[in-house]
Wavefront OBJ file of the C-alpha trace (Angstrom):
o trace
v -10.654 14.757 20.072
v -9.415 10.905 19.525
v -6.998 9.944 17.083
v -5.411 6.691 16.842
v -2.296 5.110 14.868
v -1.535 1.065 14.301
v 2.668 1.777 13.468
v 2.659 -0.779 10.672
v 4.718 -3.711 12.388
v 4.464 -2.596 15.416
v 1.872 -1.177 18.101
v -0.947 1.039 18.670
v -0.838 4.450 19.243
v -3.762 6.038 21.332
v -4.534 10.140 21.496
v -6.452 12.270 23.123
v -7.061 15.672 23.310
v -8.545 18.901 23.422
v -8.255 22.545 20.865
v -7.944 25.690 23.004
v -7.330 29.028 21.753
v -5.525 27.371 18.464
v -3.529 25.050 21.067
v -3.563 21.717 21.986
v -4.333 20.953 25.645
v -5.247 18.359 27.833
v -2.878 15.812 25.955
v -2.704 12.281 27.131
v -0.910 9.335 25.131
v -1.763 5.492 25.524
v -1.782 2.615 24.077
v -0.039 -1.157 23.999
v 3.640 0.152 23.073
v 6.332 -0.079 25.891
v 7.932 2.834 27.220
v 10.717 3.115 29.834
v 11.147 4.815 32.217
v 7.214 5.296 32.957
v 8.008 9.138 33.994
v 8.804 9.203 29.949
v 4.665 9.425 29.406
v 4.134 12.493 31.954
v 7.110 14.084 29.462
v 5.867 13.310 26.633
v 2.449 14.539 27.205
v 4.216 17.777 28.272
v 5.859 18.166 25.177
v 2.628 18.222 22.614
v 0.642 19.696 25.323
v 0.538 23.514 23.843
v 1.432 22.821 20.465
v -0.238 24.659 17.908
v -3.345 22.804 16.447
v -1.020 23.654 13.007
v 1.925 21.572 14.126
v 2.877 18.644 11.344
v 4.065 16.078 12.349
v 7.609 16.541 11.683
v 7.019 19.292 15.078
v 5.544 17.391 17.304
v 7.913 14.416 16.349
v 11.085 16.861 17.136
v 8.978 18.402 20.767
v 8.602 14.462 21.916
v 12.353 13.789 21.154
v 13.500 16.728 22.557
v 11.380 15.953 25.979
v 12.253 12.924 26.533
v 14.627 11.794 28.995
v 18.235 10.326 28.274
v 18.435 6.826 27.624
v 14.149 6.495 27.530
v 13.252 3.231 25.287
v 10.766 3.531 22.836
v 9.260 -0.329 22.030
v 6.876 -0.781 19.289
v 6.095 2.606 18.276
v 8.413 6.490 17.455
v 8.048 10.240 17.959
v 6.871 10.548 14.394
v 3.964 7.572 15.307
v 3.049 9.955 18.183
v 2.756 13.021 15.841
v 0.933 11.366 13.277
v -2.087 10.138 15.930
v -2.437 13.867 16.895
v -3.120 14.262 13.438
v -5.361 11.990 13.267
v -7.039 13.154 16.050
v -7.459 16.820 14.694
v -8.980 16.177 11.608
v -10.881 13.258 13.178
v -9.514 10.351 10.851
v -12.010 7.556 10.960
v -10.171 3.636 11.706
v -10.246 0.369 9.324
v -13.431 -0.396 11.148
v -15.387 2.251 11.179
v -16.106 1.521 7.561
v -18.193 -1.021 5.696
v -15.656 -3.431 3.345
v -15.605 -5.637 0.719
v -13.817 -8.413 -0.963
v -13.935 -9.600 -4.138
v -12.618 -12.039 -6.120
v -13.662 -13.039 -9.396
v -13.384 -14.259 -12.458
v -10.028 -13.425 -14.689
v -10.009 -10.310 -17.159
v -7.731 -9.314 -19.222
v -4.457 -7.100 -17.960
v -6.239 -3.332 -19.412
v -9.758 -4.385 -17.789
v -7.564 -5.360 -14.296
v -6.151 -1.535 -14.369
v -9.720 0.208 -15.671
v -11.693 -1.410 -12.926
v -9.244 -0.041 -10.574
v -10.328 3.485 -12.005
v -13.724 2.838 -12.020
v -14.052 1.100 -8.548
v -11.953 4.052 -6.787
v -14.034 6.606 -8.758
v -17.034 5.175 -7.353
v -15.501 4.634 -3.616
v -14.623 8.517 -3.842
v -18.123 9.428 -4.645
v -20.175 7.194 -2.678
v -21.528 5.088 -4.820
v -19.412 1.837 -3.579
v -18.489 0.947 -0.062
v -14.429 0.441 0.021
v -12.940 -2.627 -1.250
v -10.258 -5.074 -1.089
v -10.353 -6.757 -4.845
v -8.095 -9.727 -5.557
v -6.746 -10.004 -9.315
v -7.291 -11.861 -11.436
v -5.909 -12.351 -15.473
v -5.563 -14.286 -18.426
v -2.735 -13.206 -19.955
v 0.712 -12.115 -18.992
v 1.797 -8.584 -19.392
v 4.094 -5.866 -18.404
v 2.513 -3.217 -16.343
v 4.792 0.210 -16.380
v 3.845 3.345 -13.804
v 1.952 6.109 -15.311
v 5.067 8.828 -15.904
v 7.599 6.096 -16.958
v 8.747 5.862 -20.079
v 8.289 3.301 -22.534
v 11.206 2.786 -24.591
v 13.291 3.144 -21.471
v 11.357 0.372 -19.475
v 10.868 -2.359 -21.748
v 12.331 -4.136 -24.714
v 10.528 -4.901 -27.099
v 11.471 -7.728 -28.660
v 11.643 -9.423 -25.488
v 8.280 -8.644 -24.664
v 7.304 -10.211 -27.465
v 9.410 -13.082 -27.148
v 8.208 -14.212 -23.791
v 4.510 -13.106 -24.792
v 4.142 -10.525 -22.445
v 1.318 -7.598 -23.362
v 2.995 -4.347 -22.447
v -0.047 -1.601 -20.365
v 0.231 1.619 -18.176
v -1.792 1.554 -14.880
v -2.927 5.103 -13.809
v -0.546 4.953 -10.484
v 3.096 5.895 -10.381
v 6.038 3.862 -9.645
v 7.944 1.501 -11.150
v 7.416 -1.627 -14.228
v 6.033 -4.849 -12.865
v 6.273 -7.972 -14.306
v 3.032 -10.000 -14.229
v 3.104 -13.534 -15.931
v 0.050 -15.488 -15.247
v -0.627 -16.901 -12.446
v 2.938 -16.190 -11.089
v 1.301 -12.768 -9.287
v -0.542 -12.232 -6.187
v -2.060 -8.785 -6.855
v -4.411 -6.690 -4.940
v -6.423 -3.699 -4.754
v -7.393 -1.204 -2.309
v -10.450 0.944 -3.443
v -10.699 3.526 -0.171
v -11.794 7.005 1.121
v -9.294 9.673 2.023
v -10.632 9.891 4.856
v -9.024 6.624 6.040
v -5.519 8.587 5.462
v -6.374 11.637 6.634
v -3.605 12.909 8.805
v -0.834 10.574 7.650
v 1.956 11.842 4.971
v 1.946 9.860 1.782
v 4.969 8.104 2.171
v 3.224 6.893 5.777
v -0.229 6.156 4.019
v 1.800 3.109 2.433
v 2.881 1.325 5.060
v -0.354 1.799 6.777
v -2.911 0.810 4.041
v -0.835 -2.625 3.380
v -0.257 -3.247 7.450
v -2.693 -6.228 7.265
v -0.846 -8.149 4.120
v 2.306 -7.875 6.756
v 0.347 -9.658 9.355
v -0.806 -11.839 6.539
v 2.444 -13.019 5.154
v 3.499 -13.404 8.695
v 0.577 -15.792 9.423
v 2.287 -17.948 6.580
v 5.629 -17.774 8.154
v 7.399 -15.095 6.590
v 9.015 -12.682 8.396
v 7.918 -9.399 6.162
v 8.264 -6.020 6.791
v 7.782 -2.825 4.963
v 10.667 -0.918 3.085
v 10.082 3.094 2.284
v 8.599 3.961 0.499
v 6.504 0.940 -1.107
v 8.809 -2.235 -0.893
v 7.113 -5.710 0.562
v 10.036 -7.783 1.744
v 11.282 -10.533 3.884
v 15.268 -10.941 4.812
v 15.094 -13.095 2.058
v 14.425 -10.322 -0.332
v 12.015 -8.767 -1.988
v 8.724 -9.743 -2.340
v 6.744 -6.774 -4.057
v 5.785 -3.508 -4.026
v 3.111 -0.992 -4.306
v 1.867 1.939 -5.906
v -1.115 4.721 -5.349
v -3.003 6.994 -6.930
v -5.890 9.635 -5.327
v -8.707 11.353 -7.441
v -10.155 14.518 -7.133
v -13.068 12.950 -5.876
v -11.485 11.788 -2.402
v -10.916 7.871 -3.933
v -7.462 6.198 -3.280
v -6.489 3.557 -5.167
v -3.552 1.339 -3.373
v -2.551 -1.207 -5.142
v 0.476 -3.667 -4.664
v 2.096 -6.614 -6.522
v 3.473 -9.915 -5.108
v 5.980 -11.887 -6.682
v 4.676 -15.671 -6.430
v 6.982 -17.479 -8.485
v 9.689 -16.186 -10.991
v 11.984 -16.160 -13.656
v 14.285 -14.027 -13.512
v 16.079 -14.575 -16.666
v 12.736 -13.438 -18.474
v 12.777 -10.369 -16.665
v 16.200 -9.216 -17.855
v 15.163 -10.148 -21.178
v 11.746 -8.390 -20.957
v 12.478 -4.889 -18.644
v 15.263 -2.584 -19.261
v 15.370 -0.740 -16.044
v 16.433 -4.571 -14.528
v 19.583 -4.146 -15.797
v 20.434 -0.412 -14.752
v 18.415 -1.151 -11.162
v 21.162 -3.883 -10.735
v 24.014 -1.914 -11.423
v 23.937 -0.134 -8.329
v 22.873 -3.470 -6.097
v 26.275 -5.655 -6.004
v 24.388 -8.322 -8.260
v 24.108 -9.679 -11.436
v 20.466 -11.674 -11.282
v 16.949 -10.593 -10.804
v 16.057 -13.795 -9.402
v 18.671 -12.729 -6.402
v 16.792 -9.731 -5.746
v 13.184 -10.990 -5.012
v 12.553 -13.507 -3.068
v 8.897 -15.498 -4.125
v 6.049 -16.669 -1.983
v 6.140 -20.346 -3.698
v 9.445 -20.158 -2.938
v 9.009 -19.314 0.436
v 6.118 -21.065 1.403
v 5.536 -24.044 -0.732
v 2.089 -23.300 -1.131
v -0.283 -23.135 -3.949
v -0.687 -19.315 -4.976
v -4.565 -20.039 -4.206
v -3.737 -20.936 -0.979
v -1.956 -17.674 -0.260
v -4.697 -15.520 -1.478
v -7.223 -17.416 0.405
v -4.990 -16.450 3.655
v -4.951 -12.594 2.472
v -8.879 -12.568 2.137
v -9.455 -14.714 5.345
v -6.812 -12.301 6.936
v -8.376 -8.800 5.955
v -12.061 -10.297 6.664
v -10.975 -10.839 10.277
v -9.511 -7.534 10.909
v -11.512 -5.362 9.305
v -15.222 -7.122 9.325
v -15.008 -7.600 5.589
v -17.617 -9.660 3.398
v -17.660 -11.131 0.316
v -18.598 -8.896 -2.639
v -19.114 -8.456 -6.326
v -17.662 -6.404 -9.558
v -21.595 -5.439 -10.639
v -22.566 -5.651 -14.266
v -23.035 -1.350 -14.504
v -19.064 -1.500 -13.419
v -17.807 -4.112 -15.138
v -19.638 -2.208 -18.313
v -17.818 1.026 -17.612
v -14.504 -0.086 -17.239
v -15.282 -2.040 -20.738
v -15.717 1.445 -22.098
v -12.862 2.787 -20.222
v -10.640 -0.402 -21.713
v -11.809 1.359 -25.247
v -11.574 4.859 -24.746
v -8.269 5.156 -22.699
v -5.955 1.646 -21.747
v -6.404 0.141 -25.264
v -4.846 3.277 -26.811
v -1.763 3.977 -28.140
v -2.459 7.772 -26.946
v -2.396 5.885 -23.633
v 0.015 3.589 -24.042
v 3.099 6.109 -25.087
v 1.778 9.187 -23.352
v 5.822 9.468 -21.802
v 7.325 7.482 -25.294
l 1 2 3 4 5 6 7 8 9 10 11 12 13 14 15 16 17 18 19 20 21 22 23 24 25 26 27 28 29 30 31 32 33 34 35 36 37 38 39 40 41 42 43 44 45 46 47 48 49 50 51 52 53 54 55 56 57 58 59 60 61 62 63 64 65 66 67 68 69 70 71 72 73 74 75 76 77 78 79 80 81 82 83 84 85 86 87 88 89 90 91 92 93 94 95 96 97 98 99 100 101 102 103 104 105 106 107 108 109 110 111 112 113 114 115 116 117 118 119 120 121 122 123 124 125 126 127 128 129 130 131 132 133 134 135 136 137 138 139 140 141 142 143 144 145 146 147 148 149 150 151 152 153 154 155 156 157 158 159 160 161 162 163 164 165 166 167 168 169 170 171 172 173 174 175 176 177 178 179 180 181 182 183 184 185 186 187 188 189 190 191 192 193 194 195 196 197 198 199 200 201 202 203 204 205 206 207 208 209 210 211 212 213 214 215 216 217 218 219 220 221 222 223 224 225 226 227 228 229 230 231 232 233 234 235 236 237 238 239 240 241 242 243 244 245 246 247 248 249 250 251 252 253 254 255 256 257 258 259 260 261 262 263 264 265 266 267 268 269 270 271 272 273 274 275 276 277 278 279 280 281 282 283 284 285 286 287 288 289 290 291 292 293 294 295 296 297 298 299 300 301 302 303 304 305 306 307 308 309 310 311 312 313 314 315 316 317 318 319 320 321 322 323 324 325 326 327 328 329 330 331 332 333 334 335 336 337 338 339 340 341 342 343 344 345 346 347 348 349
């Protein structure tokens, strides 16, 4: 068995390995990480090597670290990255590449028929009936986006909302209320098979699954890293976050938003939870706590997401692709039947 791990930020993680009589044998580690001293590797394969085949990775993290010589230096990769790859390797995880992707990109839609393609396009990812895709948004309107268990009332204010003319929507994922004023958003969407996460916990299948916008943003000279459990940010601050949701059907949707450019006084006005999240953060402005791309890069937002799709295309052998009439029709429907709803709308009031 073969199981392998890219440790978001850092480097690859290489197992292999054989099941006897419910144990693990023949272990050997590799891959492009440093390790020191070298004997370290003989001790860590040691330590999985016998394991139960049952072993999360929370045990085989704790058998590495307890194996593992005093003062050994672990570069580019942990215990936990090492568990995870075994994993991997027993339910036989397939890699970015060993699937067929797409991008697309097209024309602006309106904030509800952004969040029901998302449904639809995962839906049909889960079932077969579309190969998995990285889709680019794009809207024509601004609007407030809150998780799917928050509440209303608590996470926006009305009146500012309609002040600022900002649409207020719930997306089918969890997490927190985004602010999305048009074209001041880079937003994207994973549409993927659990099989691509198979093996990894859920608060590891973020990090992983937005690995590439990292190496992205760092193309552009930002120094980004991930946050647990879904922040995007640079020492600077914050840049976004993201959110998931998985189907019955075996489709994940990962999405995440990216701040481009920013007012933070409109988001006080517009989001309640801004001013209780600040309480606890030693300061008074939103603008303090995320840090934009325009800001950060002086480029045109179209120049960013033209660096995300030329980034993902390179390291995953993605084409171009296309939203096809039969979709974009059901996730009209689904606009009618479900996002456009109150029901919908204040299903937590």
């Amino acid at each position: 068995m073969h199981g392998e791990y890219k440790v978001p930020g850092g480097k690859l993680v290489v197992v292999d390995l054989e099941e006897r009589d419910g144990r693990i044998a023949d272990f050997h580690l590799a891959g492009d990480f440093f390790l020191e001293p070298d004997s370290a590797l003989d001790d860590i394969d040691a330590a999985v090597e016998g394991l139960p085949i049952e072993a999360d990775v929370t045990t085989i993290a704790a058998a590495v670290r307890s194996a593992l010589p005093d003062g050994a230096q672990l570069l580019g990769f942990t215990p936990e990255a090492v568990g995870t790859a075994v994993r991997r390797a027993l339910v036989t995880a397939p890699g970015w590449r060993d699937f067929d992707w797409e991008i697309v990109h097209e024309r602006p839609v309106s904030p509800r028929m952004n969040l029901a393609l998302d449904e639809v396009l995962t839906g049909r990812v889960g079932d077969g009936r579309r190969r998995p895709t990285l889709r680019l948004w794009e809207w024509n309107e601004s609007a407030v986006v809150i998780g799917s268990f928050q509440s209303l009332r608590n996470e926006v204010d009305p009146e500012g909302a309609e002040r600022h003319g900002f649409d207020v929507v719930r997306r089918i994922s969890g997490g927190g209320a985004m602010l999305m004023a048009a074209n001041s958003i880079v937003t994207y969407s994973l549409y993927v098979p659990a099989s691509l996460v198979a093996g990894l916990t859920f608060a590891d299948s973020y990090a992983f699954l937005d690995d590439w916008v990292l190496q992205a943003l760092r193309g552009l000279g930002i120094d980004a890293v991930y946050q647990p459990l879904n922040d995007i940010a640079s020492p600077q601050g914050k840049i976004g976050g993201a959110a998931q949701k998985r189907l019955a059907n075996g489709g994940v949707l990962h999405h995440a938003t990216l701040s481009y450019d920013m007012d933070g006084q409109v988001m006080t006005e517009v989001l309640r939870i801004g001013r209780e999240k600040l309480s606890d953060k030693g300061t008074t402005s939103a603008a303090k706590r995320v840090d934009p791309l325009r800001r950060q890069t002086g480029l045109p937002r179209e120049a960013i997401i033209e660096k995300f799709k030329d980034t993902f295309a390179k390291l995953y052998g993605a084409v171009p692709g296309h939203i096809t009439e039969e979709e974009y029709a059901e996730a009209e429907a689904l606009v009618e039947s479900k996002f456009a709803t109150d029901a919908w709308l204040r299903r937590v009031p």
